[in-house]
C-alpha positions, -999 to +999 in steps of 0.1 A: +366-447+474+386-439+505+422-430+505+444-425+535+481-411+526+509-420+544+530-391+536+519-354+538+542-322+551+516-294+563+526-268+589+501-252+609+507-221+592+532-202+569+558-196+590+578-226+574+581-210+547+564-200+512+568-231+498+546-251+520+511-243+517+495-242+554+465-264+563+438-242+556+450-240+520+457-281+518+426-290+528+403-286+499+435-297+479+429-332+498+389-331+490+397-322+457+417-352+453+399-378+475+423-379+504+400-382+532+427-388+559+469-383+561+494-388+586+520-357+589+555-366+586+580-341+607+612-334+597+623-317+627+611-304+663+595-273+645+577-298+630+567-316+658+550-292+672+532-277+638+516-316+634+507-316+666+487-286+659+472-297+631+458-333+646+443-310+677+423-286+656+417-318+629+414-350+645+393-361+625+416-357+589+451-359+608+475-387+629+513-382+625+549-392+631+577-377+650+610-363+646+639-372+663+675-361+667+708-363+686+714-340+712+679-338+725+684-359+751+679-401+751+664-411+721+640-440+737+627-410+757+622-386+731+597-415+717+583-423+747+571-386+748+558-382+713+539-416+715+520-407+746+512-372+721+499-395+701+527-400+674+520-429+654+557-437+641+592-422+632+588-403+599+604-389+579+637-402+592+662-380+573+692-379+593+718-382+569+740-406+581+749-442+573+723-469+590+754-481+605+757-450+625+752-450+664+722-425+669+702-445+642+707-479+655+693-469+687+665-453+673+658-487+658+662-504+689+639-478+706+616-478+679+613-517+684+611-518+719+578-495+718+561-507+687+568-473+664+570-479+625+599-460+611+591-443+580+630-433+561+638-413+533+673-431+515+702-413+505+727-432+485+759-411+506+765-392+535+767-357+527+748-365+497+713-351+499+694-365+530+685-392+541+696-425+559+721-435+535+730-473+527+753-485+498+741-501+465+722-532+467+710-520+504+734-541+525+733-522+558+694-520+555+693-558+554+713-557+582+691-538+602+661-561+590+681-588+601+687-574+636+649-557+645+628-584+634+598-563+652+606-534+639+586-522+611+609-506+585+587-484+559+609-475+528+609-444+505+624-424+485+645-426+449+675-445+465+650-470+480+630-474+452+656-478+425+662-511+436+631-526+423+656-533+390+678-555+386+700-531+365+698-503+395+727-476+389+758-482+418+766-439+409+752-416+435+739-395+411+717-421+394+706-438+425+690-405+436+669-406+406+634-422+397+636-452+378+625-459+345+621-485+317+612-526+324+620-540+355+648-566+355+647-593+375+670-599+408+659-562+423+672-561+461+639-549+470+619-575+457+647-598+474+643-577+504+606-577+505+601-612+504+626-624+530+620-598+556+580-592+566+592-564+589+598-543+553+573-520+544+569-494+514+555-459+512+548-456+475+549-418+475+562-393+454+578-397+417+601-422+433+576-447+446+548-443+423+579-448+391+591-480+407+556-495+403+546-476+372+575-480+352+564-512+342+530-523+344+528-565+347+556-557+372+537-533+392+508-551+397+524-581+404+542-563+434+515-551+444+492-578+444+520-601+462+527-575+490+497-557+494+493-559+531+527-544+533+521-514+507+505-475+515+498-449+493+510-418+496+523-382+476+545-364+495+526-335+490+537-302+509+519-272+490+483-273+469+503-270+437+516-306+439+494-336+423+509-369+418+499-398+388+497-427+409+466-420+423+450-421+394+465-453+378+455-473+408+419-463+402+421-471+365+442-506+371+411-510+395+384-501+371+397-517+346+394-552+367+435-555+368+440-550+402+421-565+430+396-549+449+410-566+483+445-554+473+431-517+457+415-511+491+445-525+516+473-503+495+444-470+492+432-472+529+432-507+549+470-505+555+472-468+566+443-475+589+460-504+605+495-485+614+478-454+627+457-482+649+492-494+658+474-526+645+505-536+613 
C-alpha cells in the first residue's frame, strides 16, 4: 500500500549533527518501512537549504516546507521566495511564541494570502520547550481559525494532541506529554475540528499516533469522521526511529475496522493533495 508522510527531518548530509541520520542512510529506512514519498519539514534556514538539496537530487521521494523567521526580512516575501523553490507549506513552525504574537499573525496572513498550509508544532508556554504556544483548551488557536478561514492550519505535537480528552491536564508539564487512557468527551480538538474545516492534523510522532491510539472506538471514529482532513506521518529524523501507528492502521484496515476510502485518504490521498496544493 502507498504511504506518503507528512513529517520527516533529513539533512542532506551529517553536518547537522550525529543525531540525524543523512539521506543516504534514511532512505532504505523509508523502503524498509513502506514510505514511498515524504515531505521535509525545516526548522530553520540551514534547513532550507539541506531540503532543498534533497528534493533536487530526489524528486521523485521528496516535496517540503519552509522555515521562516523574524529578522530575515518581510515575511510575505520570505514565502513568496520558497514557494516559487517549490515549498509546499510552512513547517515545522516552531517559533516559540504565543499565536498572539506579531511575527506569527503575519505569517498567517501571508500564509493565507498565497495558499501555504502551515504545519505547527504546540507548546503549552513561552519559554517552555518550542513551539507556538496557546493556553489550555486552545483559545488563541481558535482565534486564529476564526480570523484565516483560508488558511489551512495542520496541528501537531503533545500540546495539540492532548486535547483530544476531555480531562486534558491545564499544567505545562502534563500538557507536553502524550496522552493516555479513554477519551472523554468535550475534547477542544474534536470541538475544534468540527467547527473549523480550515483545521488539519498531522498524526505524527508518539503525540499524534497516542491521541488516536489511546483508545480504539475513539480513534477510529475520528478518523473515519475527519479523514479528508487527517495525514500520517513519524517525525522520523535518524534510521533508528520506527513509530506504532503505522502499523495499527494496517491492522484496523485488515481487520475490516477501518475503511479502505478513509485507510487510503489518511496513508496517501491527503498528502498527495497538499503537496498538489490541491487541500
Amino acid at each position: 500500500m502507498k504511504r506518503i508522510d507528512v513529517h520527516l527531518h533529513i539533512p542532506a548530509d551529517n553536518t547537522l549533527g550525529e543525531n540525524f541520520s543523512p539521506v543516504a542512510d534514511m532512505l532504505p529506512h523509508l523502503d524498509e518501512l513502506g514510505i514511498d514519498y515524504g515531505i521535509l519539514l525545516s526548522i530553520s534556514t540551514q534547513w532550507n537549504q539541506q531540503s532543498m538539496q534533497n528534493v533536487a537530487q530526489y524528486p521523485d521521494r521528496f516535496s517540503w516546507m519552509c522555515h521562516v523567521e523574524p529578522g530575515l526580512g518581510n515575511v510575505e516575501e520570505q514565502l513568496k521566495k520558497a514557494k516559487e523553490q517549490g515549498a509546499v507549506g510552512i513547517g515545522e513552525a516552531t517559533y516559540n511564541k504565543w499565536i498572539e504574537d506579531d511575527f506569527i499573525q503575519r505569517t498567517f496572513r501571508a500564509a493565507e494570502k498565497l495558499n501555504m498550509p502551515i504545519l505547527f508544532h504546540m507548546s503549552p508556554e513561552e519559554g517552555y520547550s518550542y513551539g507556538i504556544c496557546d493556553k489550555p483548551g486552545l483559545p488563541m488557536l481558535e482565534d486564529s481559525l476564526k480570523k484565516y478561514p483560508d488558511l489551512k492550519f495542520i496541528g501537531h505535537s503533545q500540546t495539540f494532541w492532548i486535547e483530544m480528552s476531555g480531562d486534558a491536564p491545564a499544567d505545562k508539564e502534563s500538557r507536553n506529554q502524550w496522552g493516555s487512557g479513554p477519551v472523554t468527551p468535550g475534547g477542544r480538538i474534536p470541538y475544534l475540528f468540527e467547527n473549523y474545516p480550515n483545521l488539519y492534523g498531522d498524526l505524527s510522532a508518539n503525540s499524534g499516533g497516542q491521541a488516536i491510539m489511546r483508545d480504539e472506538e475513539n480513534g477510529l471514529a475520528f478518523l473515519t469522521k475527519y479523514a479528508d482532513r487527517l495525514f500520517f506521518g513519524t517525525d522520523m529524523f535518524n534510521a533508528d526511529m520506527t513509530f506504532p501507528l503505522a502499523k495499527w492502521l494496517d491492522d484496523m484496515h485488515e481487520k475490516g475496522r477501518l475503511s479502505t476510502d478513509t485507510y487510503e485518504k489518511i496513508c496517501w490521498k491527503n498528502a498527495e493533495k497538499l503537496i498538489k496544493g490541491q487541500l
